[in-house]
N, C-alpha and C positions, 0 to 999 in steps of 0.2 A: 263326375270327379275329374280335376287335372291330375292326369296322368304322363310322367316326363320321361322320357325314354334315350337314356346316354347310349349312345353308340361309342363303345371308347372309354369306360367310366375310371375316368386320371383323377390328376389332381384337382383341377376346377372342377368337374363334375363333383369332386366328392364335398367340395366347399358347398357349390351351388345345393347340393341335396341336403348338407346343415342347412340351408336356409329353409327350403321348402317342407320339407318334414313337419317339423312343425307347422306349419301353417297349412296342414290337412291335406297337402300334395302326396300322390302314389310316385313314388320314383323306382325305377327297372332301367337295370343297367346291365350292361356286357362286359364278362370275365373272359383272360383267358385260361386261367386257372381254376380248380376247383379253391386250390388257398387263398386265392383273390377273392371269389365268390366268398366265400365264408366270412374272410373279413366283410366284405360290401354289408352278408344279412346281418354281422350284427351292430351297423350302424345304420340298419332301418331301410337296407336296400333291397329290393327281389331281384336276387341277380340270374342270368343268365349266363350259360357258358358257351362262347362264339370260338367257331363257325357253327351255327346251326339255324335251322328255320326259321327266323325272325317275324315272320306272317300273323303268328298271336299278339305278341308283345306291341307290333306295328298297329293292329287293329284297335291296340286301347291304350294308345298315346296321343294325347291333345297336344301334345309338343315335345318336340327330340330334339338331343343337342348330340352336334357331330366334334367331336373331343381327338380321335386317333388322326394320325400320321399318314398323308396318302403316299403311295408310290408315285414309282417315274409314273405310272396310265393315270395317276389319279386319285381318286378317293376308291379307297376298298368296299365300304358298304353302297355305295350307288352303284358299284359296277356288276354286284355279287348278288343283290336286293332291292336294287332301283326300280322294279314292276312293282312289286309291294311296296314301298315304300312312297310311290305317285300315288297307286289305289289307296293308301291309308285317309289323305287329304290331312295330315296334321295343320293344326290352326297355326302354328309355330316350328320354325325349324333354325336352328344357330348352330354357325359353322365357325370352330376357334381356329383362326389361321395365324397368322406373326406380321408383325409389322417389317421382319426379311423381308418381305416381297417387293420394298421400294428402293432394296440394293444402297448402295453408297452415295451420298449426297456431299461428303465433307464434313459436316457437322452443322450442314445447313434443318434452316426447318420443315419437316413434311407434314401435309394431313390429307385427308381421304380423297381429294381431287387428284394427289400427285399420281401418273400415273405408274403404276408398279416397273418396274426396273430389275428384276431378281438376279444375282449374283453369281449363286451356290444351286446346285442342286436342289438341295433342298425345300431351299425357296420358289425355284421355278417349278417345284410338286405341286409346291402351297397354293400359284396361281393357276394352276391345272387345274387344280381341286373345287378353289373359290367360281373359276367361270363356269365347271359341271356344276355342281351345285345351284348358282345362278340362274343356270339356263334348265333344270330340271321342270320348270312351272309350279314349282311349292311355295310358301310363304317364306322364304328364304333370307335369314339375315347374318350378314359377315362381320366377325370378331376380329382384328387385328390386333394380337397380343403382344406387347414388349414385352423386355426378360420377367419372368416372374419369380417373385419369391414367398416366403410365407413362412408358420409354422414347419419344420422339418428341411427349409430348402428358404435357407441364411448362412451370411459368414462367418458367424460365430462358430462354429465348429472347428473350421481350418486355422482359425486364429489362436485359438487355444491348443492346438495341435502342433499347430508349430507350423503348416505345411503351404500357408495361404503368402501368394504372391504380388505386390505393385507390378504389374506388368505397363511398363509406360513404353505410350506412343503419342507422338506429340498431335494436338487437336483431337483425340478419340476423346467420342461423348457415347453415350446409351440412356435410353429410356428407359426405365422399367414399371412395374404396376405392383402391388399388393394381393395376390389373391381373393380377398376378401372385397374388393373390388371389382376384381373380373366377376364376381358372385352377381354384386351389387348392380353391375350394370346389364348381364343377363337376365337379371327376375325382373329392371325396370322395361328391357324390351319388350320380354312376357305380357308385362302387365298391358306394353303399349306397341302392338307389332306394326310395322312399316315395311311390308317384303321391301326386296331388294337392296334395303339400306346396310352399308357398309361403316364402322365402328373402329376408330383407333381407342383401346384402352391403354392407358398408361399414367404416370400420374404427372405434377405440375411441373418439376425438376429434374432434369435431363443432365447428367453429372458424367466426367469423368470417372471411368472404373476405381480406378486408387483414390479418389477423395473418398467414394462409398465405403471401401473397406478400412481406411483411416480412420474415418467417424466410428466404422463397427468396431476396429479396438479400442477407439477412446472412451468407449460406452464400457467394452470389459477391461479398461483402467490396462490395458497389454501394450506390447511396443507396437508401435508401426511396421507392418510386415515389412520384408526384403523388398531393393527396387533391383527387375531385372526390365534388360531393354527390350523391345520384342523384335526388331530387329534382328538380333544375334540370339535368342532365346530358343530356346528345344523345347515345344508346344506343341501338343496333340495336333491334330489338323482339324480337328472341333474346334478347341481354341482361337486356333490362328485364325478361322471363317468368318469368327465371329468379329474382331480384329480387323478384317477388311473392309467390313463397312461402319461409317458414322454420321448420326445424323441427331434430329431433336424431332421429337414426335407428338403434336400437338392433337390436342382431348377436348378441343373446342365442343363437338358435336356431343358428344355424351350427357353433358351439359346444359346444355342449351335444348338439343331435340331429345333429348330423353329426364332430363331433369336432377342428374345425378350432383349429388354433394359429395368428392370422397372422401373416405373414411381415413387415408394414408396420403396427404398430395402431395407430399415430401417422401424420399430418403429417410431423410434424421427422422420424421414422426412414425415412420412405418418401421424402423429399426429399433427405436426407443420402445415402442409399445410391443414387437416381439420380443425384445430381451426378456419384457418385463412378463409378459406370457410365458418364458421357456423358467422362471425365475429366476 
């Protein structure tokens, strides 16, 4: 049986395992909650509650997907479970990291030869995490995620709220992906694994922040949010991070080496078709 083992089970894991369930996969995933856990079983997951043993779950996984957040050392489950986790010998193993890691370019183009540049904090985790990982000897393949959105995590909510912002800065671009995507292009790696190989998902259109959320209130017939500069703006330091760098993030490879068609290669078509989902 494929048995898929999320270390981390987020949001793309929980997409990924709508896919595979169906299609007669075992999927086991790690809670840090027991209220998490509970949700996970009864969307068909056998969840686990982490920190703990991981040596069974490990021993009947034909492929693990690493989903959680590393610290400043790293990735938390290699450093905690990385003996059991080489002895398991999984056939597959994906690592979701961000496309942060190639830092600020201008709004010029990257893709997976650029080499990483990281910024933030944050992102200099992400390339700690991706070379452990890497250099572990497993079947190892790396996901570089743009922003993502989806069901529950769109801008329709703040628009209707009242509360969603144009924060302009002049040449900022972002890439982002559809969930449903990132799904899409994890089960085509499954299906076809090439250790080592590194993966930008993102979709075909690379936009300025405020044309995306423009297009989201023309969709719900709303005004166009406020413009503030960011500049002079009083912005989380989240915010502002993200803000600091801009780039366009090319999906050549998904494509081409793994065969994907997406489902969202736009903005507007991946907006239009959640409105129409949230109805």
């Amino acid at each position: 049986m494929n048995t898929l083992l999320t270390l981390g089970h987020g949001y793309c894991a929980e997409e990924l395992a709508t896919r595979l369930i169906p299609q007669g996969w075992q999927v086991i995933g790690t809670a840090r909650t027991p209220a998490r856990a509970a949700e996970m079983t009864q969307a068909g997951v056998e969840a686990i509650i982490y920190p703990c043993d991981l040596t069974p779950a490990l021993a009947r996984a034909s492929h693990i997907l690493i989903s959680a957040a590393p610290t400043a050392d790293g990735d938390v489950f290699l450093s905690q479970a990385g003996d059991s986790i080489r002895a398991a010998r999984p056939r597959w193993v994906g690592y979701l990291s961000t496309t942060a890691v190639y830092g600020d370019h201008q709004g010029a183009w990257v893709d997976e030869d650029t080499p990483p540049k990281p910024q933030s904090s944050r992102a200099t985790a992400r390339v700690l995490a991706e070379g452990q990982w890497l250099a572990s000897g497993l079947a190892v393949h790396i996901f570089r995620l743009a922003g993502i959105y989806g069901p529950g995590r769109g801008p329709f909510q703040k628009i209707r709220d009242g509360s969603a912002r144009q924060i302009i800065k002049k040449n900022q671009v972002f890439s982002r992906t559809h969930v449903q995507d990132i799904a899409q292009v994890l089960a085509a790696s499954m299906a076809a694994p090439h250790a080592g190989q590194i993966y930008n998902v993102c979709d075909d259109n690379p936009a300025p922040p405020e044309k995306v959320l423009c297009y989201a209130a023309d969709l719900l017939g709303a005004p166009h949010p406020p413009k503030i500069n960011f500049e002079t703006a009083v912005l989380p330091e989240m915010v502002r991070s993200f803000y600091a760098e801009s780039k366009r993030i090319r999906n050549d490879k998904i494509k081409s080496a793994l065969g994907v068609k997406l489902l969202y290669p736009t903005y507007q078509a991946g907006l239009t078709a959640l409105l129409k989902s949230e109805g």
